[in-house]
C-alpha positions, -999 to +999 in steps of 0.1 A: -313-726-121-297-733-087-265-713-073-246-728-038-233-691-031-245-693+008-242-726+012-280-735+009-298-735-030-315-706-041-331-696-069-320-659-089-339-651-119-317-639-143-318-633-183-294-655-189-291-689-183-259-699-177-268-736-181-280-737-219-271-761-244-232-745-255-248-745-291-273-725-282-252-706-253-228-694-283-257-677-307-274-662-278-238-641-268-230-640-304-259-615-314-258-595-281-254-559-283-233-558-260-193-562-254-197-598-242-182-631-236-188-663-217-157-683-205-158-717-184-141-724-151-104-718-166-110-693-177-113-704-215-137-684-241-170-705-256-187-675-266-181-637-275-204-611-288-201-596-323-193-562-308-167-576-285-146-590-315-153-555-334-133-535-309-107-563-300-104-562-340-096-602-335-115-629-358-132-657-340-113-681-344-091-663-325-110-658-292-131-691-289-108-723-271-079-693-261-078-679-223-098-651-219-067-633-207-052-631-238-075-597-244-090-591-210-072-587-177-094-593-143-080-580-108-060-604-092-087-605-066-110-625-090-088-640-118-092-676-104-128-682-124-134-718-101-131-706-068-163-714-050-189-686-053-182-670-019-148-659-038-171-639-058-193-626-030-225-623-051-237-640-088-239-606-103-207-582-096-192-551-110-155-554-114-127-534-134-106-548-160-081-541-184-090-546-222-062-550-252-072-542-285-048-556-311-030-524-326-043-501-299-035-493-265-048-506-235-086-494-222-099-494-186-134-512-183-159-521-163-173-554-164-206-568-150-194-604-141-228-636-139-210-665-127-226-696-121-224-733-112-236-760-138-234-797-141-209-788-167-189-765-140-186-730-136-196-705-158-191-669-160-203-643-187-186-610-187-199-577-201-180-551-211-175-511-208-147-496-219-140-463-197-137-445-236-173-449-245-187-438-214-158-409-205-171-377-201-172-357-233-151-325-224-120-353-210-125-369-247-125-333-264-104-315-245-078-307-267-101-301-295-119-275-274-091-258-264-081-252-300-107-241-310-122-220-283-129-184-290-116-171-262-080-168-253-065-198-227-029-195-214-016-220-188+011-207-168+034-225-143+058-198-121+043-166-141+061-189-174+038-200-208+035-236-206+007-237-232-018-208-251-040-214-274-042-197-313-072-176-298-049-159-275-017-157-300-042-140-322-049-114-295-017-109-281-003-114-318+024-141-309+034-174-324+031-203-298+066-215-304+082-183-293+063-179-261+061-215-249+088-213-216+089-175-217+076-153-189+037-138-193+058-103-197+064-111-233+030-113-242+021-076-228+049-055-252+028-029-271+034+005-280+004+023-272-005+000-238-022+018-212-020+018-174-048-011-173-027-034-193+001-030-171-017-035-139-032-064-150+006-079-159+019-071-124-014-090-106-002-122-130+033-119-122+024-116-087+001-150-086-028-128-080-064-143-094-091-119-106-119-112-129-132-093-153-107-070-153-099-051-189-073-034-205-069-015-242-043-008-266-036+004-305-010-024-317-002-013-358-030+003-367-052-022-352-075-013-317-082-043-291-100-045-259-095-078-240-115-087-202-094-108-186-098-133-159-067-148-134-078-187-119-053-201-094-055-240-104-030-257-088-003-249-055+030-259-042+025-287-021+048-270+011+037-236+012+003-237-006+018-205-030+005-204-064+019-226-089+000-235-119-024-207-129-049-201-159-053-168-179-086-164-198-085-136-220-119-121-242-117-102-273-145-074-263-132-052-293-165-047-316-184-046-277-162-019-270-163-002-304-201-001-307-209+012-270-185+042-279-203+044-311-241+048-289-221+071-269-213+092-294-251+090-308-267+101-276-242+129-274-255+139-312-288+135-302-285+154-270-271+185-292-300+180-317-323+186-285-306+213-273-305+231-309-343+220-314-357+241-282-328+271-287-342+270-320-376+278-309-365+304-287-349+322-307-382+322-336-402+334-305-389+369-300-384+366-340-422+364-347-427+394-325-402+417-336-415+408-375-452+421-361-436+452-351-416+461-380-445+455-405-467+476-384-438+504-388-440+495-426-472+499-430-469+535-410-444+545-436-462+535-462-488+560-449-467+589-440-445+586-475-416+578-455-394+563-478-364+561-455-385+548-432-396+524-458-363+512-465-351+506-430-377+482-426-377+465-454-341+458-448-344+447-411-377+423-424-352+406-448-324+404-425-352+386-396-361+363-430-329+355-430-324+347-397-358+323-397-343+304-423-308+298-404-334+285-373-356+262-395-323+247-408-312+242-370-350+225-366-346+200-396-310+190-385-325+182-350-353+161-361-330+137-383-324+106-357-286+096-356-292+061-343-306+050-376-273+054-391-251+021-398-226+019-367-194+009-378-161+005-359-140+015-389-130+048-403-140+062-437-111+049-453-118+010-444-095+011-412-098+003-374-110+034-353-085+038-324-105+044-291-087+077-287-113+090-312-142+089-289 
């Protein structure tokens, strides 16, 4: 196939002949995969790809013999399709375009453009990309994602709610309708809030980004602990000031509850070690003072003491006594706390306030 794009023939090999019979040109685009269609020098349609049709949601008959304009726009640049090749620089080009889907709105694509002279005149097949199928995900999700994030998202323009997510109203216990346009303050109104919480509200209202920075509070009976993180996205254009900034917020409650939980396990533990060796300190001198006293028994025994005998026999029982008390302390020591089920509620089925521990 010969092109006249410098003014001298060359030969390109390409996978398409532009040339074939239009019979044959029309099944080849027909059955291509791709979003495709081949149009003559005016521009008119004499062959379109399955797919193409599909997301135009047009028949056929619709597309063949009409302008290819009537569904696809081409930059002004390149819209006259029999301008001599140097107009189009190279055969092969990559140009954007603006495709219209019947009942949908208008898509962005990018369009791989062949173009080449036959003895029939120009020809020119066009494939197709909409900008939708090959968008990056999190643009096409975005919303989705930020409804159903698990952590807590609050945009904020001037320190005011312009959007939050049902994460956060969960947290901060809110409806979105009454926040929307309100000041951050009215999302940090609890009862039992502690210096952290308020801290962390003066750094937002002052434009101030940070991280990882917490804060606790007991809101009706119920005990939360949120990190927080302050981005700076976006500035005023004349003084470079803060403007638009984003509040992540992380429910860290159960976190918070089961490390005060292992706290309180380690300090149990620690007391069963320290009541395991008194323990044994005390049986020590115990064990030798026992010796002594039977010794004396026995003496009495000897000598017909009885008061003697009596004494004794009292203080041995008393010293029994006493060993029992320290074996108790031993068997409570060897039980292990940290095999018992942590949980971060009360016995009667509600939240533990961190004041507990």
């Amino acid at each position: 196939m010969k092109y006249n794009g410098d003014k001298r023939d060359r030969k390109l090999s390409i996978a398409f002949d532009l040339n074939m019979h239009p019979g044959e040109q029309m099944s080849w685009v027909e059955k291509m995969p791709q979003l495709a269609v081949a149009v003559d020098e005016r521009g008119i349609v004499e062959a379109v790809s399955r797919s193409l049709l599909e997301k135009l949601r047009m028949d056929k008959e619709q597309v063949i013999g009409n302008s290819l304009d009537r569904f696809l726009m081409l930059p002004q640049e390149i819209s006259e399709l029999n301008q001599p090749m140097e107009v189009h620089e190279t055969p092969l080009c990559s140009i954007k375009g603006m495709l219209f889907p019947v009942g949908s709105s208008p898509m962005v694509a990018d369009i791989q453009l062949l173009s080449g002279k036959t003895p029939r005149g120009w020809r020119h097949l066009l494939l197709t990309i909409p900008e939708e199928e090959h968008s990056n995900l999190l643009t096409k999700y975005a919303d989705r994602i930020f409804h159903e994030l698990t952590q807590g998202v609050i945009l904020l323009r001037h320190s005011k709610v312009m959007e939050i997510n049902p994460e956060a109203c969960r947290m901060f216990r809110v409806k979105k309708d009454e926040v929307i346009g309100k000041v951050v303050d009215c999302l940090f109104v609890h009862p039992g809030e502690d210096e952290g919480l308020n801290d962390i509200r003066n750094r937002i209202l002052r434009g101030e980004p940070f991280h990882g920075l917490s804060a606790c509070w007991v809101d009706q009976n119920r005990s939360l602990a949120i990190h927080m993180d302050h981005k700076i996205i976006g500035k005023k254009p004349n003084d470079g000031t803060p403007s638009d900034t984003l509040l992540i917020t992380t429910d860290v409650t159960q976190s918070y509850l089961l490390d005060m939980q292992v706290r309180q396990t380690d300090r149990l533990a620690m007391i069963g070690q320290i009541a395991a060796g008194t323990a044994h300190e005390i049986r020590n001198p115990l064990t030798s003072i026992r010796g002594f006293l039977q010794v004396m028994r026995h003496s009495s025994d000897e000598k017909k003491d009885l008061k003697g005998q009596g004494y004794t026999e009292i203080m041995l029982r008393e010293i029994d006594r006493i060993n029992n008390l320290v074996g108790e302390f031993l068997m409570m020591s060897k039980q292990t706390p940290q095999s018992e089920k942590i949980s971060s509620k009360d016995g009667s089925g509600h939240p533990r306030a961190f004041a507990d521990y």
